[in-house]
N, C-alpha and C positions, 0 to 999 in steps of 0.2 A: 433536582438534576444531579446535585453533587453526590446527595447519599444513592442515587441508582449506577451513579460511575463508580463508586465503593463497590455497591455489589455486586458487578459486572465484574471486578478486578478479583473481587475475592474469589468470583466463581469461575474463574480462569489460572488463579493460583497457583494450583500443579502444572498446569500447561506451561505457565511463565517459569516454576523453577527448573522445569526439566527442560528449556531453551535455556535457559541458563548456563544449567548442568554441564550444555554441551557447548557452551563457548569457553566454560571455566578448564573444563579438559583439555580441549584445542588447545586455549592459550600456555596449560600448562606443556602438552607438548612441543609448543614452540621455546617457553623458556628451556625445558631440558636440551633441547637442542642447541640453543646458546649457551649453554653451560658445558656442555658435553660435547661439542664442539660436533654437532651431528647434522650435517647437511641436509639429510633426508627429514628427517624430521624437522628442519624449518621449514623446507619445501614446501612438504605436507599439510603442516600444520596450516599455513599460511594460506595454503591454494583452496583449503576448506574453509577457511573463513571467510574468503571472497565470495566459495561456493554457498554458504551459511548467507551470505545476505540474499540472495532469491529465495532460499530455502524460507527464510524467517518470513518473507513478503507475501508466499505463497501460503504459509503456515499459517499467518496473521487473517489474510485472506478468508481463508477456508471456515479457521477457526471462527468469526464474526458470522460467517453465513449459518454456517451449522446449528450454533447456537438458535438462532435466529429461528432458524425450522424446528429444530428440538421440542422449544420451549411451544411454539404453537401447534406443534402435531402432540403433543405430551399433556398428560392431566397436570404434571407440576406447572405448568404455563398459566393455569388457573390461581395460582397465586401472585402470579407478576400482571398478567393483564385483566384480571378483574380486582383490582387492587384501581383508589382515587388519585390514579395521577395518570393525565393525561398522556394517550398514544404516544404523542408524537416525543413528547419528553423521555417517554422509554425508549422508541426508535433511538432519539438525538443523546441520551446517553451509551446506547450501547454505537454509536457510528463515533461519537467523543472518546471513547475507551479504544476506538478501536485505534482511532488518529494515534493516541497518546501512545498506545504501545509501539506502535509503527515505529514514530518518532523516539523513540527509547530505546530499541532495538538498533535502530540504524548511526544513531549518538553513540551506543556503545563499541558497535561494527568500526565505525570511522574514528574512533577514537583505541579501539585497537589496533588496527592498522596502522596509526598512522605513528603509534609507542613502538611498534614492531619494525618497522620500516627504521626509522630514526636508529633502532639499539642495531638493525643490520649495517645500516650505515657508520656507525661508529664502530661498530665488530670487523667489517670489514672495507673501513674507506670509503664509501661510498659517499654520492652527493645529501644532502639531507633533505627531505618534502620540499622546503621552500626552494632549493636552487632547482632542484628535479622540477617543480612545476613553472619556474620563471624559466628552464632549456625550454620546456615545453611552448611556452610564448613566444618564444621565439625564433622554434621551429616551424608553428603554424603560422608563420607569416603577418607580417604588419598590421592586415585585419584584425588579426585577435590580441588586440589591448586587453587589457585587463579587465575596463570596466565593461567593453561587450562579452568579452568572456564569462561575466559576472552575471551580466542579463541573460546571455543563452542558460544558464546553470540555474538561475531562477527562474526563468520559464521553463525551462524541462520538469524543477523539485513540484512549480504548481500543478502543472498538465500530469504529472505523475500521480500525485495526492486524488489532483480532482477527476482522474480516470479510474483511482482507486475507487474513491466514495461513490464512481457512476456504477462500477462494477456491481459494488455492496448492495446501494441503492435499489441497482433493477432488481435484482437478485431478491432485495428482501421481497419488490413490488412483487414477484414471479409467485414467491410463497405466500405471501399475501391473498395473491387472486385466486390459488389455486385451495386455502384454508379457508375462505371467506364466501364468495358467491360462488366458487366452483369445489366448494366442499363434498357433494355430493359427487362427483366424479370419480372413476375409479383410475387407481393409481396416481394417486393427486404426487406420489416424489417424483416420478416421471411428468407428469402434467407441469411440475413448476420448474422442471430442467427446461422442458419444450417452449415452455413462455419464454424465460431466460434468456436462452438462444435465439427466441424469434426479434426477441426485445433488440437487445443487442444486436443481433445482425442489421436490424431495421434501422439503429442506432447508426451506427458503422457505416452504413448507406448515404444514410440521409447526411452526413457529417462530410464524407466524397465527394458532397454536391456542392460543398460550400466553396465559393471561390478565393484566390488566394491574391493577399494583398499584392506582393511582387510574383512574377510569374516565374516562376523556374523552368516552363521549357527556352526562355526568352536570354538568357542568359545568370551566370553564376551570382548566386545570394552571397552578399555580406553575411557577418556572423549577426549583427542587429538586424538586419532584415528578416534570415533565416528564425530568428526568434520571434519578432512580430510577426510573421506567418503564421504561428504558432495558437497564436491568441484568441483568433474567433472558435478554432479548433474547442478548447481550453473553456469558450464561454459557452458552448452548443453546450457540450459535456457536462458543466457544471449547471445549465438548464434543466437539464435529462437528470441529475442527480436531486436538483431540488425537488423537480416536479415527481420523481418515483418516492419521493422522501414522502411527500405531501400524499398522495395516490395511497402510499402504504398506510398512514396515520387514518384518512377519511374511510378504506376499508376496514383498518380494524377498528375502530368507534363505530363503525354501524351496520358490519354484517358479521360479526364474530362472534363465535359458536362455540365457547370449549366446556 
């Protein structure tokens, strides 16, 4: 497993140094801006790197799936999945590679930011993170102590993660069914967008119907409420992710054809 997350990474290499590239830019525009005493250019700099964290999530995204399709619509894919190591091991390292980068990407975002923010604050008086976010608590009202504040933030980081992985997941299952028993089909890249969509929506639907621990047409959720609401959401999702996980592993061990 460890040496297929090596070669996932290495085969994504140029992609990561040129996300890089472009944070390392940003950031230097931000510093000449603090040096230069140049407003616009921290603005700037700044308001891209905020925009740079969807960009990198959607990047990360796309980047996992494509691969994914690549390597099984592609004769080089005969090297990686007629190779003695289990499906699902391949699958579970390139969905591991893809976590890791995620989380590396977004370590680095918030820890720019939050260098950036603090040198604004000392360049120009400002409060520092921690008092900025302790005004914040106690603007948002008595409800939001700390520690629910803390539980809503890690219910959203998992339900995030784990709607990521359902994304991936179908997505890989879509190309899967579409490379596998619906190989002969024509247009199988449009065929595995159409499952995709169907999956998903079907997904979406069926998650709608779940009902909800405290009721909010009934009156206003606590912030702990509002987060254990959260959670059956959260286990549907991470259902739909194992079980497309599993789906994708048992079609490609036994109808795959490259």
């Amino acid at each position: 497993m460890f040496k297929m997350i090596k070669y996932e990474f290495r085969k994504h290499i140029t992609s990561i140094i040129i996300l890089l590239i472009v944070y390392g830019l940003l950031e230097a525009v931000f510093l000449y801006g603090m040096i230069a005493d140049n407003q616009n250019a921290v603005v700037i700099s700044m308001a891209l790197l905020i925009m740079l964290t969807v960009v990198s999530y959607v990047f990360i995204l796309v980047l996992g799936i494509s691969t994914y399709n690549n390597e099984l619509k592609s004769k080089s894919g005969y090297l990686v999945y007629m190779t003695p190591i289990s499906y699902y091991h391949i699958i579970g390292a390139k969905l591991l590679y893809t976590l890791f980068a995620g989380i590396g990407f977004a370590a680095l975002i918030f820890l720019l930011l939050t260098v950036n923010y603090n040198m604004l604050a000392n360049e120009y008086s400002l409060n520092d993170f921690t008092t900025v976010f302790n005004v914040m608590l106690r603007t948002l009202g008595t409800d939001y102590t700390l520690g629910t504040l803390l539980l809503l933030v890690l219910v959203q980081i998992i339900s995030m993660l784990v709607n990521f992985f359902m994304i991936v997941t179908v997505a890989y299952l879509a190309i899967s069914l579409s490379t596998t028993i619906l190989q002969n089909s024509k247009a199988k890249g449009f065929l595995s967008f159409f499952l995709f969509i169907v999956i998903i929506t079907v997904v979406l639907y069926l998650e709608g119907l779940i009902p909800e621990i405290y009721d909010t047409s009934k009156y206003v959720l606590t912030v702990g409420q509002a987060a254990v609401n959260q959670i059956p959401i959260v286990i549907a999702s991470l259902v739909v992710a194992v079980g497309s996980f599993i789906g994708s592993g048992t079609l490609l061990s036994k109808h795959i054809s490259l």
